[in-house]
C-alpha positions in Angstrom: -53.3 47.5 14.2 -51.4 49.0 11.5 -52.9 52.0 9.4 -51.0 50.9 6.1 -52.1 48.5 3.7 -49.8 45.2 3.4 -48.3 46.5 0.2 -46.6 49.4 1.7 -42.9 48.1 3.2 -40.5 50.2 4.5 -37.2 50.3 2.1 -35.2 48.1 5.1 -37.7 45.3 4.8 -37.9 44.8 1.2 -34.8 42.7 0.8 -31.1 43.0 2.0 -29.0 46.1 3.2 -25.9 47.1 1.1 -23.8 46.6 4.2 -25.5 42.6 3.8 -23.9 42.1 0.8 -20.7 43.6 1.1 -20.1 41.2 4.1 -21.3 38.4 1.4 -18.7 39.1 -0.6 -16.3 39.6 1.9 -16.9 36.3 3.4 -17.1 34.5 -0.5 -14.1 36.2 -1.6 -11.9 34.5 1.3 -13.7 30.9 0.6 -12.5 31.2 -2.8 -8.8 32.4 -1.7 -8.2 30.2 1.0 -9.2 27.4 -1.5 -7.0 28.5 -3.8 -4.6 28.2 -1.1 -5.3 25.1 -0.8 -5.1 23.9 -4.0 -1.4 25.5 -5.1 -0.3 23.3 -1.6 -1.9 20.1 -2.3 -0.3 20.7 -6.5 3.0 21.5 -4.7 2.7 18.8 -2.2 1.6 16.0 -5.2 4.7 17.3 -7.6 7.3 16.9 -4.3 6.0 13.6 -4.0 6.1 12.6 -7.7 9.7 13.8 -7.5 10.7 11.8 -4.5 8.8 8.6 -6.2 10.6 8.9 -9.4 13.5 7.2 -9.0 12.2 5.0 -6.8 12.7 1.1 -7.9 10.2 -1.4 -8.5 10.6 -4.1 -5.7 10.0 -8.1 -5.8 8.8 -10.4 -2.9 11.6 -12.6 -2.9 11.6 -16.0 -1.2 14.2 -17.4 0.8 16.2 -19.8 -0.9 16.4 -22.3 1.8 14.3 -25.3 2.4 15.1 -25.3 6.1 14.2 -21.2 6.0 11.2 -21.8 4.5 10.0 -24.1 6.7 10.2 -22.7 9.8 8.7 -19.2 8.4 11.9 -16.9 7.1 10.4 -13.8 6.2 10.8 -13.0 2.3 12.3 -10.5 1.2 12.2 -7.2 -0.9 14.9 -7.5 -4.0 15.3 -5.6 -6.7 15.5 -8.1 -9.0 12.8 -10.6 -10.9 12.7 -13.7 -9.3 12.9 -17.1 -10.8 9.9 -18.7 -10.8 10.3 -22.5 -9.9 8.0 -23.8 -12.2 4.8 -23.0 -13.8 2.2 -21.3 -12.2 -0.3 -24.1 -10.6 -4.0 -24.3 -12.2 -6.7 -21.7 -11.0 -8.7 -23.0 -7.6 -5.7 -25.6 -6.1 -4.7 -23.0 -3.4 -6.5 -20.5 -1.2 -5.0 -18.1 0.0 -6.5 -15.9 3.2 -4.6 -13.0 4.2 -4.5 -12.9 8.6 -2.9 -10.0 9.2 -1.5 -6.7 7.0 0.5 -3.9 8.4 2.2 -0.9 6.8 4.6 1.6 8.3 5.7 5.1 7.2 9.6 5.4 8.0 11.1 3.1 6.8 8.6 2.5 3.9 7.2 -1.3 4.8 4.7 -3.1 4.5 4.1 -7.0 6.2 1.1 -9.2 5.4 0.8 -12.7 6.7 -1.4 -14.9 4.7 -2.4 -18.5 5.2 -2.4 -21.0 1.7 -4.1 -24.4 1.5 -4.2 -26.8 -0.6 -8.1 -27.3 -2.1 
């Protein structure tokens, strides 16, 4: 049984040591540089990539021109060019479409998607 009355602390348990918050600020300081860090990358990395995008072209799926191609599943193509439509578009709600499958790959840039269209 303590002697003291509650209101009596010693100066070490009032709150925290100097030595406390030094390390505090230590360890905050290097948060907010290594995020700085971090940030300068990722704006380096986005303007690299803006650059490398740039003079990129803008690319049409391209059908193949053959019946016969067509028919027993060609792949289309990419083409830099607009293609010609064949006619109008058809009204809203005659086809649906369901996409199967989509892949993407990194190098080369590509991306395939097989989809399946029927008639309503």
């Amino acid at each position: 049984m303590s002697c003291r009355p509650d209101s009596e602390r010693r100066a070490g348990e009032a709150g925290t040591t100097l030595l406390e918050c030094t390390v505090a600020l230590l360890l905050f300081t290097l948060l907010v540089v290594g995020m700085s860090e971090l940030t300068s990358a990722h704006e380096q990395l986005v303007s690299s990539l803006d650059g490398w995008l740039a003079d990129d072209p803008v690319y049409f799926v391209d059908q193949p021109d053959d019946d016969m191609e067509r028919a027993i599943g060609t792949p289309a193509r990419l083409s830099e060019v607009v293609p010609v439509l064949p006619g109008p578009p058809p009204a809203p709600d005659v086809y649906s479409v369901a996409v199967v499958s989509v892949s993407g790959e990194l190098d080369p840039p590509a991306a395939v998607a097989r989809v399946v269209m029927t008639e309503n």
